[in-house]
Each structure stands twice: as C-alpha cells, then as structure tokens.
N, C-alpha and C positions, 0 to 999 in steps of 0.2 A: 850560700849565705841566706839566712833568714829573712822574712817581712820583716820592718820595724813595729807595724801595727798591733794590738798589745787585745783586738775583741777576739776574746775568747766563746763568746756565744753565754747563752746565760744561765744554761747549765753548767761551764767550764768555771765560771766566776763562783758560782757552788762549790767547785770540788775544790778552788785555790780557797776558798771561806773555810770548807771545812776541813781543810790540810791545818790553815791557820789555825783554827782555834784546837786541832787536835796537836800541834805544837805547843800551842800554849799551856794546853794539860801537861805538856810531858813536864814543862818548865817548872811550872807551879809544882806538879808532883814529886820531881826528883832536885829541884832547887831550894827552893822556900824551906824546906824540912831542915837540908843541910846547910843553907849560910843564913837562915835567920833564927829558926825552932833554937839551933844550937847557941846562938848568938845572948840572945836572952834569956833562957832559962836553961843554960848549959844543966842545970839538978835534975831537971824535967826531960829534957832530952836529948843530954848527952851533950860530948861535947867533937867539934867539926870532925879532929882528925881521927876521934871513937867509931861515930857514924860513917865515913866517907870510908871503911870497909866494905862495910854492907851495900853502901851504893856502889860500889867493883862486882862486887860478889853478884848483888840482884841484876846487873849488867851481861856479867858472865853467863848466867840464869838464860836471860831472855837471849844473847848468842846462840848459846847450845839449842833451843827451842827453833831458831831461823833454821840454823843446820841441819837440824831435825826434820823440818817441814821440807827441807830444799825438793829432796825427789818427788815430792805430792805436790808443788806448786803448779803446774802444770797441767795436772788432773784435779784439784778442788775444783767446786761445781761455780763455786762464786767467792770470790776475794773476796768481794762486799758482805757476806755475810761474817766473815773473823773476822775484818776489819770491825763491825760494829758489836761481835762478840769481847774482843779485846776491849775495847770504848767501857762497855759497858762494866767488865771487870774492875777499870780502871778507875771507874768514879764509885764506887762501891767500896772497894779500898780507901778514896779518898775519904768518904764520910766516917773511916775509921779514923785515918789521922786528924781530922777537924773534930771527932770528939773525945776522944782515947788521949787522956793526959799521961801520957808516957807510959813505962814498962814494955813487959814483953808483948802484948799486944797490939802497945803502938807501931813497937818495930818490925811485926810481921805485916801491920796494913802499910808500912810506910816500901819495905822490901816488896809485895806483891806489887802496888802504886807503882816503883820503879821498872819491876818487870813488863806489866802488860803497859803501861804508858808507852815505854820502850817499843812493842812488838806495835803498838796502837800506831802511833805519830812518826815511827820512825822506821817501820817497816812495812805494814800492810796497807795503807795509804800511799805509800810510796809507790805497791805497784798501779794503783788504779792512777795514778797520775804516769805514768809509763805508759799504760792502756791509751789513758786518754789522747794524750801530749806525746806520742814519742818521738816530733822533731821541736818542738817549744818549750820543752822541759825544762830551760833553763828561766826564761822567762815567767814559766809559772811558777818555779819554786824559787827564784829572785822575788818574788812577791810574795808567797805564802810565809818564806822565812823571815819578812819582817817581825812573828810573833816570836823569835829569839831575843829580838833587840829590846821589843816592847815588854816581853816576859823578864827581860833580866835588868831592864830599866825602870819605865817608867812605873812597872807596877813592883819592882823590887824598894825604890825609892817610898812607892805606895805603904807597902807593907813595914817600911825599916818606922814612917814616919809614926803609922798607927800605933807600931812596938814600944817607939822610944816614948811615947808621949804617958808611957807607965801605964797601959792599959793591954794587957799583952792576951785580946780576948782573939784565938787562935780560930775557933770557929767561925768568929767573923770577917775576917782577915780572906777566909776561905771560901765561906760563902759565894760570894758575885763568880768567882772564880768557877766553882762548882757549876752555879748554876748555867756560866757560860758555857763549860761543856757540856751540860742536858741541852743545851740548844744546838749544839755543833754533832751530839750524836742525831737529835731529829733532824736536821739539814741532811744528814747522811741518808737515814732511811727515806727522807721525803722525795731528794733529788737526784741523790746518785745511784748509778747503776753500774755493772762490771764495764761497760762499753758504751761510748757514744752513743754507737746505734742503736741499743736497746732504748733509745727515749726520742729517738727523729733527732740526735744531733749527730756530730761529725767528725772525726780524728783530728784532732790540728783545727778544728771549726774550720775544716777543708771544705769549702761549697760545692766546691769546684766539679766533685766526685757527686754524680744519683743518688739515689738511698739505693738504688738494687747494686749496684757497682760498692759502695760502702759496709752494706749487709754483707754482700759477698766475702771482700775482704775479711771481714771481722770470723764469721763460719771460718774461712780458710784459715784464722790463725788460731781459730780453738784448735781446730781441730792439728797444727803443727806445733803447736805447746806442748802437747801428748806426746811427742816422740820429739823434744830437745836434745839436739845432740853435745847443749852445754851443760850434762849436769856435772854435778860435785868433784868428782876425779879430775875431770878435763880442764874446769875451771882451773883448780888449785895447779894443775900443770903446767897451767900457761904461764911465761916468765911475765909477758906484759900484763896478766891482772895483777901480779904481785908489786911490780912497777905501778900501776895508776896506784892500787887502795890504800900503801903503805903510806902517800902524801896524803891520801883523804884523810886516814885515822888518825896520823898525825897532826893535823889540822883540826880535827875533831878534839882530838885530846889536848890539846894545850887552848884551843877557846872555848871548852865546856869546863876545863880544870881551873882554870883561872875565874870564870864567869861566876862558877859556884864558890869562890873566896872573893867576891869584890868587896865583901863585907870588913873581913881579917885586911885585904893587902890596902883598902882605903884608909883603913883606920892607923896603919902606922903613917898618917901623914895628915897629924891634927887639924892644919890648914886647910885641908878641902873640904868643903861640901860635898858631903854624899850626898845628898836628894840632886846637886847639881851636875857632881861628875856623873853619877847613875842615869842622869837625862842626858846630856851630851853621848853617852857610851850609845843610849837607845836610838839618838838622831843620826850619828857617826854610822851605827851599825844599820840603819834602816836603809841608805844613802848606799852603803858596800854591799849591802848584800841584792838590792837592784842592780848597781851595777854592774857587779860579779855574774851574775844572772845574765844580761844583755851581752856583752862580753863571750860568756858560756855559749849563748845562742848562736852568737853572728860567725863568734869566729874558732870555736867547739871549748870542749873541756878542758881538754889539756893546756891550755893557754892560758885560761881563767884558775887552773890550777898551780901553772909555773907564777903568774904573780901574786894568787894567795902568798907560796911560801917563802915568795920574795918579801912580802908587806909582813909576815911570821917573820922570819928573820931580822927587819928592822925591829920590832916588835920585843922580842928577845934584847938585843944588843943596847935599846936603849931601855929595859926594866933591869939591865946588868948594873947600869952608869947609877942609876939608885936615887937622884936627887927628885924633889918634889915634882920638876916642872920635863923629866926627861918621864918620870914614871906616868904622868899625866900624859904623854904623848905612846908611851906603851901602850897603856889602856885604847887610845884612843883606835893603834894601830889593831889591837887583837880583835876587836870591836868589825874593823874592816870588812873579818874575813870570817865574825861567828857564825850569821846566818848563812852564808854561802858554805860553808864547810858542811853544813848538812845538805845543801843541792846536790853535791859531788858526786853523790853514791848512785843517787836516781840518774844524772845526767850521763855518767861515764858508762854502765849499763844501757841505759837506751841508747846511745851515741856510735857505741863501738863496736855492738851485738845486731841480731837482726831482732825486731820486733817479736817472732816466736818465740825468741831465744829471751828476752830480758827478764820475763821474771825469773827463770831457772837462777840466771845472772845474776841478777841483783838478789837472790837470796842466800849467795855468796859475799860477792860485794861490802852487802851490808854489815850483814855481822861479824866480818874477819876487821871491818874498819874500825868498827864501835868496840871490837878488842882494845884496841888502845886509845878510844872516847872515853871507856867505864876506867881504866888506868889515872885518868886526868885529876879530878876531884881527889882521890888520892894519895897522887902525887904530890899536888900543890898543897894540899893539908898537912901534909906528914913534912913538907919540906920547909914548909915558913916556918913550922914551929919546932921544928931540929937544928934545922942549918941556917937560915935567917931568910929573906922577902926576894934577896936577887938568884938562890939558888932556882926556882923555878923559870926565871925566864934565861939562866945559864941555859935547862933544857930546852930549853923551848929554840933557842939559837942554834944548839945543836941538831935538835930535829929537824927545823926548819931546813940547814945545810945538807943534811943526806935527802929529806923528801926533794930540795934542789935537782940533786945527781939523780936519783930511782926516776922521777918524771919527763924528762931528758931523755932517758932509756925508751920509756914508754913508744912504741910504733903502731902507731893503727891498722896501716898495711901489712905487719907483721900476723894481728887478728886477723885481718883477710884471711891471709891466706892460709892460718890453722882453721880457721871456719871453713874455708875451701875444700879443705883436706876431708876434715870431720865430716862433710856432709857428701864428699865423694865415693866415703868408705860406706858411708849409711845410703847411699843410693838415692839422696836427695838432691834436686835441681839445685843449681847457683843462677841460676838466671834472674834471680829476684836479688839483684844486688843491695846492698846495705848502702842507704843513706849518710850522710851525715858525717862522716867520717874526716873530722878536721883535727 
C-alpha cells in the first residue's frame, strides 16, 4: 500500500503541471472543434456527426503511429525530445484552426491537431510520467487529469457562453488557450528531463535511495529497455493485457463520446442550464478523478477499474430511463469516471509490468485502448441523430457489463508468471521482482 502523502518534489509538480496543461490541449484540440465549431456555424464547419469521422479516422492515424514506434521505444535516445516534438506540432496546427474559416484546410489543421495532440497528451507524456512515478502513477495522474473536467467544463461552458452571446470570434475563444500551451511546452523544456536523476531528483520523490544508488538504478534500466522482452507479439499474446484494456477503452470511449456531445445531449432538455450542468460535470469530475486516482494507488488498478465500470453501468441504465432529472444524474455518473479513464492506461502498464518493461507496454496499451476512445465521438453523433438521445447510453450499459466480466478475468499473478517465463527463455534474472501488483 502506498504513502498517503501527495509531495511530489518540485520537479514532480512540473511534470503533473505539464501533463495537465498538455491534456488540456488535447481537449480544446479535438473537442471545441467538434461540439461547439459544429454547433454554431454548422455552414462553416460542418456539422457534429460530418466531422466526428474524421476525429475516428485522425485517432486511428495517431494508433497506427504508437504501434509503429512500439519496437524503438526502448532504444529512442530521449522520450522528452517527441514528447516536445509532438507539442509543438500540435499548437501549429492549432493556429490553423483559430484562423482558417473552414474548408479543406481547416480540416487538414483540425485532423493533424487531433493526431499529434493525441500522440502529445496521451501518449508520450505518459511515459515520462511512468519513468518518473512508477509506484504513484495513480495519484499523479488523479491529479493531472483534473484538466479533462476542467477542459470539458468550466472552459466548455467558457466557450458556449462567448459563442452564444452572437459573437462567434473563433480565434479568440482560442487564444488563452493556445497561449496556455506555449507555456506548458516551455515548462517541458525548462524542467523536465527523461529521468528524475538526470536533475538531482528521485523516482517516487524516493529520498530514501543516494543519488549514486538512484543513478545506478536509472543506467540499469536504460540500459534493460533495449532488450524488453515485452514487445508487440507477446503483449498482444497475453490473454490478461486483453482483459485489463478492453475496460480501459471502453471507458475511454463512452466518457470521451459523450463528453464531445454535451452540447447536442444537453440541449434536448430546455430546462437545464448549460453554463451550470457543464460546471457541476467539471466539479463531479474533478472529485472522481482524485479519487479514482487514490483508490488506484493504495489499493491498485484493477479495483479502481472494476468500480469505474460499475459507476459506467449506472451511468448507462439511468441515460436509458430518459427523463430530465435521471439524465442529469447520468451525466453526473460519466463525469465520475472521465478523467480517471485516461489514468488507466499509464497505471495498469506501470503496475503490472516491470519498470524496463513499461514503456514497451504502454505503447501497446495505449493505442489498442484509444481504438475504441476515437470510436466514441462517433458513436454518440451518428446515434443521437439516427436513433434518438437513449441509444448511446443503451451502449454504453452494455459495455459497461462485458468490461464487468473481462476485468474479473484480469490476474496479475497470472502476468507474473508469463514475465517469468519470458525472461527465463531470454536469460534474464527474476530476482528483481515486480512491485505493486494489486
């Protein structure tokens, strides 16, 4: 079980700063296009369930790219430098969609925005928080992923308020935005580095450990990243990684599918205040996704994963029941579990693998989850507006129920003992047992 204590060191508070604000790019990038752009000037840019292809499609994109890079994760010289490669792509894009009044050039800067935001916030940041954090991961990204709640809340509500008041000036709307991420890529360059050690700080802001016992460590797992004996084949072999990701993505996909219609599924329900259910959603979700996080930490993943798609399945059953005051409680439930649905991918990878092993891991993981993340927006657009508003959370009930039973399945011990194997045939020691394995 975990410390309760939450000091990271102040370098660590860096990396959960600039996780957040590179989440909140991804928000503003691959959201705001699709439930508000579309919203207001459907003539100009399309209309939700037009666009929410092409956010599947530049999803799909940025997958094949993970899968791509999986066998070189290992061997790149520095995460930190794609991480901030990516970043940078991504806000260059963005100043196309802030001044590119639709056409096809909107949609190629708004398509690229989706891809490397994607590869930015949701992948390559993810392993330097691995690196950094790989027994507090949960804890850190319970806190980083507040900027889901906050990205699809308070500054969604931001954005509807500026839109509606007939002033639909897109560039500005973007701006603060933007300029938050030129500041979230210099926190990148200024403070972080591939490794604790490399700046005099410390794994887990572990004191406990020398810098020369600490340094050591760190040497020792470059250099056993180079010869992973979890890449790609073996992963997708394993029945338990198909067990953990299929709940993550699914989780993924029904609170990023929903998130990006709060616009459409609020509006069939004249009585509510958006500005005020969009803030409640952002407090609800700030609240879940701590404590999904702490949860994660103390008592591991799989547990914080079995009640996600417990709290999913209420979630579902009461957006089925349809009435004002049951869909207000839907929301509130999906809300629960949006921020934490993105911790999942980083947690169950570091958690369940051994520290050499997790980036290989997680760049699996990740983009076999985010398969049915980029599915979500799609889903729920093409569905409200074909079959009506309870179709989507019919899915979503269902999902919920099998990621139930696959999670259940899931055996840690089971990992053991293929990691066992795998590194028995590979002539590597087991003596360095794997932590964390709850």
């Amino acid at each position: 079980m975990q410390k309760k204590n939450i000091n990271l060191g102040f370098r660590g508070w860096m990396l959960v700063l600039f996780q957040a604000i590179a989440f909140l790019t991804f928000v503003i990038s691959t959201n705001w296009p699709l439930n508000m752009l579309t919203e207001i000037m459907p003539d100009v840019y399309g209309t939700a369930d037009a666009l929410a292809p092409l956010y599947t499609i530049s999803m799909l994109v940025g997958i094949v790219l993970q899968l791509v890079l999986n066998p070189f994760i290992g061997r790149i010289k520095s995460i930190k430098r794609m991480v901030l490669l990516f970043g940078a792509v991504t806000m260059v894009a963005w100043l196309g969609i802030m001044i590119i009044k639709g056409g096809a050039l909107w949609t190629a800067a708004y398509f690229i925005a989706c891809v490397f935001s994607t590869m930015y916030a949701c992948f390559a940041i993810g392993i330097l928080v691995g690196q950094w954090f790989p027994r507090r991961k949960g804890t850190v990204m319970g806190i980083a992923t507040f900027a889901f709640p906050i990205g699809n809340g308070l500054l969604g509500a931001f954005a509807g308020l500026i839109f509606r008041k007939g002033y639909p000036d897109v560039f500005g709307a973007f701006l603060p935005f933007f300029i938050l991420g030129i500041v979230g890529l210099a926190i990148g360059i200024i403070f972080i580095k591939d490794y604790p050690e490399q700046v005099g700080a410390y794994r887990d802001n572990d004191k406990s450990l020398s810098p020369e016992v600490a340094k050591a460590m760190m040497e020792q797992e470059i250099t056993n990243k180079k010869t992973s004996v979890w890449k790609l084949g073996p992963v997708l072999k394993s029945p338990d990684f198909w067990f953990v990701t299929i709940p993550m993505g699914a989780l993924l996909m029904c609170s990023v599918g929903m998130m990006t219609q709060t616009t459409a599924i609020i509006g069939n329900y004249p009585s509510l205040p958006f500005e005020g259910i969009m803030a409640m959603i952002m407090v609800v979700a700030c609240i879940g996704s701590w404590l999904l996080g702490v949860l994660d930490t103390k008592f591991g993943t799989k547990l914080a994963i079995l009640i996600s798609v417990l709290v999913m399945l209420l979630a579902g059953i009461f957006g089925v029941i349809g009435s004002t005051v049951t869909m207000v409680i839907a929301l509130v439930l999906l809300a629960i579990f949006m921020g934490a649905a993105s911790n999942f991918t980083v947690s169950a990878a570091a958690q369940y693998w051994r520290r050499e092993d997790f980036p290989s891991v997680f760049a699996v993981v990740n983009p076999i989850a985010n398969i049915l993340q980029c599915i979500g927006p799609m889903m729920v657009a093409m569905t409200l507006n074909a079959v009506g508003i309870q179709m989507p959370f019919i899915i979503t009930a269902v999902l919920a129920a099998i990621s139930f039973v696959l999670i259940l399945c899931f055996k840690p011990a089971r990992v053991k003992s293929t990691d066992d194997k795998y590194r028995t045939t590979a002539g590597k020691p087991l003596d360095d047992a794997l932590v964390g394995r709850k």
